[in-house]
Backbone as JSON, one array per atom type, in Angstrom:
{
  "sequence": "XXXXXXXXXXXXXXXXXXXXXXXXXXXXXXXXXXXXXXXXXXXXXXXXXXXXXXXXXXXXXXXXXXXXXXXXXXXXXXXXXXXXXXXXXXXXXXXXXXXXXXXXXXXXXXXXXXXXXXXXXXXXXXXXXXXXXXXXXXXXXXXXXXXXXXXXXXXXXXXXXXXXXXXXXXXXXXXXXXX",
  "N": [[0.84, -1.18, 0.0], [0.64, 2.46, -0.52], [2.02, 5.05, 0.6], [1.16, 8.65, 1.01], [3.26, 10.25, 0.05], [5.05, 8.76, -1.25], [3.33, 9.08, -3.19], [3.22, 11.78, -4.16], [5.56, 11.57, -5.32], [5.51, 10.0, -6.98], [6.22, 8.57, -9.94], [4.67, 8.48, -13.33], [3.3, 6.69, -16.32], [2.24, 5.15, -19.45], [1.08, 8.07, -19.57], [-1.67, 9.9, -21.7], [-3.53, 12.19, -23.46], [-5.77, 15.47, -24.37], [-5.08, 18.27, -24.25], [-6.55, 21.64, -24.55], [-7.2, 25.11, -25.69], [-5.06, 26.46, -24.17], [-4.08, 28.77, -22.12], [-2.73, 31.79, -20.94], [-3.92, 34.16, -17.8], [-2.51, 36.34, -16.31], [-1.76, 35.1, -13.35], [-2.41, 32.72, -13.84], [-3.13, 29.95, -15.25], [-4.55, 28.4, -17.49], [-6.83, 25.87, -18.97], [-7.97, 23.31, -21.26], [-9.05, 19.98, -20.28], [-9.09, 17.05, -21.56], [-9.99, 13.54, -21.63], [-7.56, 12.67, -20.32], [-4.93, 10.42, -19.4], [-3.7, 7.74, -17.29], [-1.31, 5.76, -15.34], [0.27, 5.14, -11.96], [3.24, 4.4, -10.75], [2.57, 3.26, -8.26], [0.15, 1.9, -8.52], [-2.04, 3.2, -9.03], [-4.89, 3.89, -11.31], [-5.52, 5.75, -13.91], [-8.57, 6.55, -16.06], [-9.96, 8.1, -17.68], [-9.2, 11.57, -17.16], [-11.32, 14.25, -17.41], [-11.41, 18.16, -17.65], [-12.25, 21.38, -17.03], [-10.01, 23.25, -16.73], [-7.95, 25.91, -14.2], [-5.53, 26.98, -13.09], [-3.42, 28.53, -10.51], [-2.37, 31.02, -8.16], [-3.41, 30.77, -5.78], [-5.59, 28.83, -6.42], [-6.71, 25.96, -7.94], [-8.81, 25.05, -9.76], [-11.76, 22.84, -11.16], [-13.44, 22.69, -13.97], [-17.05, 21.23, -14.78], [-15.67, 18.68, -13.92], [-14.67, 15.57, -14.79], [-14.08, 12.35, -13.36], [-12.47, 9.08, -14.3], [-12.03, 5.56, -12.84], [-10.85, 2.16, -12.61], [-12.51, 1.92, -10.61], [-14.13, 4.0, -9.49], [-16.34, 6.43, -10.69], [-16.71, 9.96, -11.11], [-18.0, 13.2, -10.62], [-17.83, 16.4, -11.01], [-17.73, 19.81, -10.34], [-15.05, 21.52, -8.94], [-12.89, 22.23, -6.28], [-9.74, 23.9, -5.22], [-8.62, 25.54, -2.72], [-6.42, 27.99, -1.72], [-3.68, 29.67, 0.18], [-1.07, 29.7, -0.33], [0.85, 27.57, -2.79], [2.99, 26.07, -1.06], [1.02, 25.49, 1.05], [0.1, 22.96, 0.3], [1.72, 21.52, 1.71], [0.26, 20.52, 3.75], [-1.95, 19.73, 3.43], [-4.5, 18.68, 4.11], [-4.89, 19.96, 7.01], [-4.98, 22.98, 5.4], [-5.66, 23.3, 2.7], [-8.84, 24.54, 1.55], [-11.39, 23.28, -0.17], [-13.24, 23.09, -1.92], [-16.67, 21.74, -3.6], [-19.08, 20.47, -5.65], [-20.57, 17.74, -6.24], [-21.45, 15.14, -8.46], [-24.56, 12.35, -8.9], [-22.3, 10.53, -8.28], [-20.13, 7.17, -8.01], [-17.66, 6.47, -5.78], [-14.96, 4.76, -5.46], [-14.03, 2.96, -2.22], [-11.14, 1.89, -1.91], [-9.54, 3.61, -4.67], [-9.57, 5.53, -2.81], [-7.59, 5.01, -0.82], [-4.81, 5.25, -1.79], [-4.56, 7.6, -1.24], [-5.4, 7.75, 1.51], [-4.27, 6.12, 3.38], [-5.77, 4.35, 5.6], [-7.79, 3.32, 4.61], [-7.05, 1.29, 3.17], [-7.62, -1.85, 3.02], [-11.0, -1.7, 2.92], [-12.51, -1.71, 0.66], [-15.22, -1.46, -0.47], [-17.74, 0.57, -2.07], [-18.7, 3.98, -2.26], [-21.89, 5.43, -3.53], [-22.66, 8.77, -4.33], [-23.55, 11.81, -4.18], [-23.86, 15.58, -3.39], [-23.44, 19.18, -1.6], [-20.3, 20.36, -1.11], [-17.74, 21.65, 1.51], [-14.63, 23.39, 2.68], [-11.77, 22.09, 4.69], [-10.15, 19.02, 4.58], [-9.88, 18.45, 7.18], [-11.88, 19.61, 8.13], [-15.03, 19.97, 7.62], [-18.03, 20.52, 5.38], [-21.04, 19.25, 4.29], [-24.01, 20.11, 2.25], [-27.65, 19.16, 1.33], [-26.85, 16.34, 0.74], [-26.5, 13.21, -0.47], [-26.3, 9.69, -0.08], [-25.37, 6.36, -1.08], [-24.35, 3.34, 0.74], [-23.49, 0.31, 0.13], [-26.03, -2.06, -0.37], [-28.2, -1.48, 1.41], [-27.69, 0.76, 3.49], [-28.51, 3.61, 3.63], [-28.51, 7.85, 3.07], [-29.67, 11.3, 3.44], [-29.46, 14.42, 3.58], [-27.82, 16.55, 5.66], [-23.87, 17.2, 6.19], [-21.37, 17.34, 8.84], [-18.35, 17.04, 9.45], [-15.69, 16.83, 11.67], [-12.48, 16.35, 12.42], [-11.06, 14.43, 10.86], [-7.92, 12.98, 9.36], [-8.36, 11.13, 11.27], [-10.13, 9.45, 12.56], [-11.05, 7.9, 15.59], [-11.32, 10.09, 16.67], [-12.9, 11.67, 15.64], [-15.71, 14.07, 14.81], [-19.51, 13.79, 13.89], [-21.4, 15.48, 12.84], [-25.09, 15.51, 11.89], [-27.42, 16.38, 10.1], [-30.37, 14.64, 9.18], [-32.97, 14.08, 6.54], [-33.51, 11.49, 5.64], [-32.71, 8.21, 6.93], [-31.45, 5.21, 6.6], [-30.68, 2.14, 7.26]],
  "CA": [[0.0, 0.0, 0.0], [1.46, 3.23, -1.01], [2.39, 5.85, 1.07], [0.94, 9.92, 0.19], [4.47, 10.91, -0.1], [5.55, 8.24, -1.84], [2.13, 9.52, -4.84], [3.58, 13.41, -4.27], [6.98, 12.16, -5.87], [5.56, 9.15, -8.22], [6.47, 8.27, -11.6], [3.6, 8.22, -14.3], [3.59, 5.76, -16.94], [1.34, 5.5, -20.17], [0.06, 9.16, -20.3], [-1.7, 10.08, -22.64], [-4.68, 13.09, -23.28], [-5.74, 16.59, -24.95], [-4.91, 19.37, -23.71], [-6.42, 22.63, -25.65], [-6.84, 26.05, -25.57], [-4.31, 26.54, -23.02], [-3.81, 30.03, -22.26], [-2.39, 32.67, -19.56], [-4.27, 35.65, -18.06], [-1.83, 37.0, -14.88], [-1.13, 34.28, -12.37], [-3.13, 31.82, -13.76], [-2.71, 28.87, -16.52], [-6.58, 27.92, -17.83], [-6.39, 24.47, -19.9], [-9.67, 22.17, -21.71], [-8.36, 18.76, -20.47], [-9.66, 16.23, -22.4], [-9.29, 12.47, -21.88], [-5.97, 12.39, -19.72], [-4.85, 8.76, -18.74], [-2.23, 7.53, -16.7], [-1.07, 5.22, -14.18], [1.12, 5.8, -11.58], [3.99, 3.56, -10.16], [1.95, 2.54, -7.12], [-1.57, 0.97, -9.14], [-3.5, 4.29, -8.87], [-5.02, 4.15, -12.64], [-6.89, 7.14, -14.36], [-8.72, 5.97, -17.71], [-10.38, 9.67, -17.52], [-9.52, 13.26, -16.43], [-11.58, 15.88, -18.09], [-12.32, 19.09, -17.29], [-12.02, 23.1, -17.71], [-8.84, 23.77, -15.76], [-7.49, 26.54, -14.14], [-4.37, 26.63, -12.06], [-3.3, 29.98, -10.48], [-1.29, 30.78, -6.99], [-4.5, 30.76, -4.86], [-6.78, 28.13, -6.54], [-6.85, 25.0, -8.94], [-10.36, 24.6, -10.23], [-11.98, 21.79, -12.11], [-15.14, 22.49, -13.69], [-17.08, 19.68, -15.72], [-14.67, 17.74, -13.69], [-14.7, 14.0, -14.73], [-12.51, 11.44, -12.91], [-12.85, 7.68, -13.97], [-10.82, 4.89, -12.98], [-11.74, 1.11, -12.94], [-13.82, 1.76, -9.82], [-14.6, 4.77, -9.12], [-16.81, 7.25, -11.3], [-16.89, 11.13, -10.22], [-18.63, 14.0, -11.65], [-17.96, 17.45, -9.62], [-17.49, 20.88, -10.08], [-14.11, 21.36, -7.94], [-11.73, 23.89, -6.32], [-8.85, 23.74, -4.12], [-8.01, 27.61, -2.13], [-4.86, 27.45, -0.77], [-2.61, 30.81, 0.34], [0.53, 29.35, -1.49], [1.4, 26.17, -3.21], [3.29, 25.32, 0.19], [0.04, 25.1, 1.78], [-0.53, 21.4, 0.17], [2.65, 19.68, 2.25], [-0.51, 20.64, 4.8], [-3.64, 19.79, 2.84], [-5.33, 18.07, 5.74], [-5.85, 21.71, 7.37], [-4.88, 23.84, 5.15], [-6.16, 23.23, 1.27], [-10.14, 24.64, 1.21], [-12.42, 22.54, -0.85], [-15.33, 23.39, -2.33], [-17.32, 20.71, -4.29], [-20.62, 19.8, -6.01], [-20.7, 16.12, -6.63], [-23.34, 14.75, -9.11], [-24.69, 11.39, -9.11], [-21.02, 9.17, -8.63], [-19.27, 6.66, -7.29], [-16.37, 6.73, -5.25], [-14.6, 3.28, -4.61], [-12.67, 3.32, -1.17], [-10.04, 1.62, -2.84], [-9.32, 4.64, -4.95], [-9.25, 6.77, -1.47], [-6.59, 4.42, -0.1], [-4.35, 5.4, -2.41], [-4.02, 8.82, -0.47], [-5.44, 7.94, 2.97], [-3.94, 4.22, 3.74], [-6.11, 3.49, 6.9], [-8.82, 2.74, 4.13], [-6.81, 0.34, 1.91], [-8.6, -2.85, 2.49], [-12.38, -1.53, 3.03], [-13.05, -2.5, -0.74], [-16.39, -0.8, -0.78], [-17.6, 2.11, -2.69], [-20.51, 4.79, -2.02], [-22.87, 6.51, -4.15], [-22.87, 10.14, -3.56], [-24.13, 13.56, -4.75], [-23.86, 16.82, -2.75], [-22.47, 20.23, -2.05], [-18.9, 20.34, 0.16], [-16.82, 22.76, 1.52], [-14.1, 22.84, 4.18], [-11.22, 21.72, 4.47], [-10.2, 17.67, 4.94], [-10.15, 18.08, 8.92], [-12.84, 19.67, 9.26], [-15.57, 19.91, 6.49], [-19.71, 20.26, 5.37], [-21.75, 18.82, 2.77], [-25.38, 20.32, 1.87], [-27.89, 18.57, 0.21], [-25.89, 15.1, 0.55], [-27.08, 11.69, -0.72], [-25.16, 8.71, -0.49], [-26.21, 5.07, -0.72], [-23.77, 2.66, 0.94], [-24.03, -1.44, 0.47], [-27.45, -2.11, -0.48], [-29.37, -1.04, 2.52], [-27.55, 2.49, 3.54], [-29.32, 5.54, 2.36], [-28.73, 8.93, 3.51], [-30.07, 12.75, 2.73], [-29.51, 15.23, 4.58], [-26.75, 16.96, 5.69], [-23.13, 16.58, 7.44], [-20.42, 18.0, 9.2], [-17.22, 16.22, 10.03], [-14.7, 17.69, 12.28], [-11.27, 15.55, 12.69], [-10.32, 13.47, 10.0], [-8.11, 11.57, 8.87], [-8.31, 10.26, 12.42], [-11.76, 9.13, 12.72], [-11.16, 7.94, 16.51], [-11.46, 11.65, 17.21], [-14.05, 12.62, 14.69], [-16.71, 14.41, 15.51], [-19.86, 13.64, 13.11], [-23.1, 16.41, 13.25], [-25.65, 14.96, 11.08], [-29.42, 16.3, 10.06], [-31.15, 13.76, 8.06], [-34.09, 14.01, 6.07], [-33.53, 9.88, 5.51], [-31.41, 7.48, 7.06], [-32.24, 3.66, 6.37], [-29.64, 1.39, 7.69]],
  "C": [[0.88, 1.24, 0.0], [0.79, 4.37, -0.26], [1.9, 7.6, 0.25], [2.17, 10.53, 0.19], [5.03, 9.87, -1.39], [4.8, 8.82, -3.8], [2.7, 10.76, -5.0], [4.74, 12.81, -4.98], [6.57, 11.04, -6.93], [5.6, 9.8, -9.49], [5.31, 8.06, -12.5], [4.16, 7.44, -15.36], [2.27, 5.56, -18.17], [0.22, 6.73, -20.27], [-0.36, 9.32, -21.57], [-3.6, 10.96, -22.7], [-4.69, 14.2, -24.63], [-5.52, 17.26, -23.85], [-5.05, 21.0, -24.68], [-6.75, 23.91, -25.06], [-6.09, 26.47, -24.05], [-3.54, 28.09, -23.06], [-3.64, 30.92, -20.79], [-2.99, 34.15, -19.59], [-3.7, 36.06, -16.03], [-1.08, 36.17, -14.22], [-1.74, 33.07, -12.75], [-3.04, 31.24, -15.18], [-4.27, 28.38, -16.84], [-6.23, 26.72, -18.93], [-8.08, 23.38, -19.62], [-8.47, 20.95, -21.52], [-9.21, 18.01, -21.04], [-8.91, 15.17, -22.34], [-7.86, 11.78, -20.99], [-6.06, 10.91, -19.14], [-3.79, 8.81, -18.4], [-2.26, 6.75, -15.55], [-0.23, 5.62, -13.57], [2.16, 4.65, -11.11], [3.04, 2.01, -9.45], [0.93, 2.1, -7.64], [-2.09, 1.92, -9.35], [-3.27, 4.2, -10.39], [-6.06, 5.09, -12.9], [-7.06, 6.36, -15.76], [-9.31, 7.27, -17.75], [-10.42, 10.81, -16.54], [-9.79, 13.87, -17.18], [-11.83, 16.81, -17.37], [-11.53, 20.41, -17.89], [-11.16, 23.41, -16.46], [-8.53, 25.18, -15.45], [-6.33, 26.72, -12.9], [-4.22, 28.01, -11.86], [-2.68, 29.54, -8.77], [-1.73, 30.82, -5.85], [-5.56, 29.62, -5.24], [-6.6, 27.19, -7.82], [-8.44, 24.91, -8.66], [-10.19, 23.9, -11.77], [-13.15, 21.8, -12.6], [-15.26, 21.63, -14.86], [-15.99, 18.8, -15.3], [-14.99, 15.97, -13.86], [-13.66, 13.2, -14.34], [-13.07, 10.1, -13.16], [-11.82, 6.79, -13.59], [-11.59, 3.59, -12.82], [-12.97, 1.21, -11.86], [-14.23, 2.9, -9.18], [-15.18, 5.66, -10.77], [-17.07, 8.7, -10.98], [-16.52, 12.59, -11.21], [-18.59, 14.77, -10.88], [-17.58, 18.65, -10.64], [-16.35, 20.78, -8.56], [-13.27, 22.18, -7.94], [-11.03, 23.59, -4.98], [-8.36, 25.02, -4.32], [-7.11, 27.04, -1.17], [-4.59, 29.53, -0.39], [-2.1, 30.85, -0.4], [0.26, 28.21, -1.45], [2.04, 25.49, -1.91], [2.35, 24.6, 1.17], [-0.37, 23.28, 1.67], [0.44, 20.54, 0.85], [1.49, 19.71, 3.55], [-1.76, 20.52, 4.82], [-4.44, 19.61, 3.64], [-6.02, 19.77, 6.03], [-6.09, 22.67, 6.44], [-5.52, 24.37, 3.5], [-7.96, 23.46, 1.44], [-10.64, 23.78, -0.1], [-13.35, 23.08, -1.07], [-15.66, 22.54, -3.98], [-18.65, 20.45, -4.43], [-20.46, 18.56, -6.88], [-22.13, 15.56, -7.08], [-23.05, 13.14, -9.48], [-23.22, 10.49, -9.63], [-21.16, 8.57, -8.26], [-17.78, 6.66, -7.06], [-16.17, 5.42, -4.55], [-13.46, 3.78, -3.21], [-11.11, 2.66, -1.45], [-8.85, 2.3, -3.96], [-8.99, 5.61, -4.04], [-8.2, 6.73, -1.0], [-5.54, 4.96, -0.65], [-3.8, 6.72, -1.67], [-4.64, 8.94, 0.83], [-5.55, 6.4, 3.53], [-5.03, 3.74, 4.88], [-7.55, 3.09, 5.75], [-8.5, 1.42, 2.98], [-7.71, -0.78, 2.07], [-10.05, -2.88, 3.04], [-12.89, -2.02, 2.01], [-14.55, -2.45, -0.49], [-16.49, 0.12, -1.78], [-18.85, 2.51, -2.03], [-20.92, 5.39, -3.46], [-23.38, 7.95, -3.87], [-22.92, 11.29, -4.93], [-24.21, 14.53, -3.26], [-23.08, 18.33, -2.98], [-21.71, 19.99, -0.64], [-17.98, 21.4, 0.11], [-16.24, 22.84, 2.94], [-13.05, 22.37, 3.86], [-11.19, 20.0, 5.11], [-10.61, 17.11, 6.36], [-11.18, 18.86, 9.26], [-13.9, 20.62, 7.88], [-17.23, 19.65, 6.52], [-19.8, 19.94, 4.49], [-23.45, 19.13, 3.17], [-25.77, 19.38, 1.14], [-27.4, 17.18, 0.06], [-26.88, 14.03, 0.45], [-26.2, 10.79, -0.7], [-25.89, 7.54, -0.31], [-25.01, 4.31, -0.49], [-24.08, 1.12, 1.11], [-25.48, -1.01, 0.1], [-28.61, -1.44, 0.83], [-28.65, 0.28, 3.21], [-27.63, 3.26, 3.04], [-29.29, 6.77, 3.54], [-28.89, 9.92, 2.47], [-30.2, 13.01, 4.03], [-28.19, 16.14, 4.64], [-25.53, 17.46, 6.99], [-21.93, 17.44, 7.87], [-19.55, 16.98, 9.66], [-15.67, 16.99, 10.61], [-13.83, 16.42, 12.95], [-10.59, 14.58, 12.26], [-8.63, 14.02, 9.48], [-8.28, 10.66, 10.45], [-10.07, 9.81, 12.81], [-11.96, 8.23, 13.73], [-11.91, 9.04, 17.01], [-12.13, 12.43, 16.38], [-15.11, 12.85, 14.99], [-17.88, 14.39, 14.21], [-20.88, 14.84, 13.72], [-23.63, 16.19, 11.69], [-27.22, 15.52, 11.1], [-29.61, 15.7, 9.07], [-32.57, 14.13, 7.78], [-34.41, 12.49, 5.77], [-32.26, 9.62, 5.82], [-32.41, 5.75, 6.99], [-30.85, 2.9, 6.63], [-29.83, -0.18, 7.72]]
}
């Protein structure tokens, strides 16, 4: 199982994508991805990254973001607010999120990949919502998720203290929970 330091310095291997009108206005790089594939050293495989990029020294955004890989599917509008680029050896606290997730899946298998205490869960969920927050401490409006055949939620969540999820604090209003 592979280490998130070890993915910050991996090697890629069969890329291969578009990349078009790619153009600069100040601090910021804007790029139509189209298609991108690639594996990485460690197993993590992408068979699709699209979206409408923009990189800049406060914010990567992904809109029409598509991510596929063999088991996960994930359809978002996406934005990481930072200060500085330094901010990500600190993503946990310090990288803001903001996300609208439409009708995916997200295998935990795919998660493991950058938060090991989930490598062998070998589940996935079904989720749609809106999120914002950073990793340790984070909301989602609006949230649906269906886990395993018989977990259904709506409603909406707050999670304060991950990745340690001893010490996580959940605040939950449901409009449905079925367990």
């Amino acid at each position: 199982m592979p280490a998130w330091s070890e993915l910050q310095q991996s090697r890629h291997q069969n890329i291969s994508g578009n990349f078009n009108d790619v153009h600069f206005i100040n601090d910021s790089v804007f790029a139509d991805i189209h298609k991108l594939q690639f594996e990485d050293h460690s197993g993590f495989k992408v068979n699709e990254f699209t979206a409408d990029a923009k990189v800049s020294s406060s914010e990567i955004r992904l809109k029409n973001f598509t991510l596929l890989t063999p088991q996960t599917q994930l359809h978002s509008n996406l934005a990481f607010q930072y200060d500085s680029f330094p901010d990500f050896e600190d993503f946990l606290n310090k990288v803001r999120i903001n996300s609208s997730i439409k009708n995916s899946v997200v295998s935990f298998d795919d998660i493991a990949y950058f938060a090991t205490d989930l490598w062998q869960f070998n589940r996935s969920v079904k989720l749609s919502g809106d999120f914002k927050g950073t990793v340790s401490k984070f909301r989602g409006r609006n949230v649906t998720f269906q886990f395993g055949k018989d977990t259904r939620f709506k409603g909406n969540i707050g999670l304060t203290g991950l990745p340690n999820i001893e010490e996580t604090y959940l605040d939950r209003k449901s409009t449905r929970l079925n367990s």
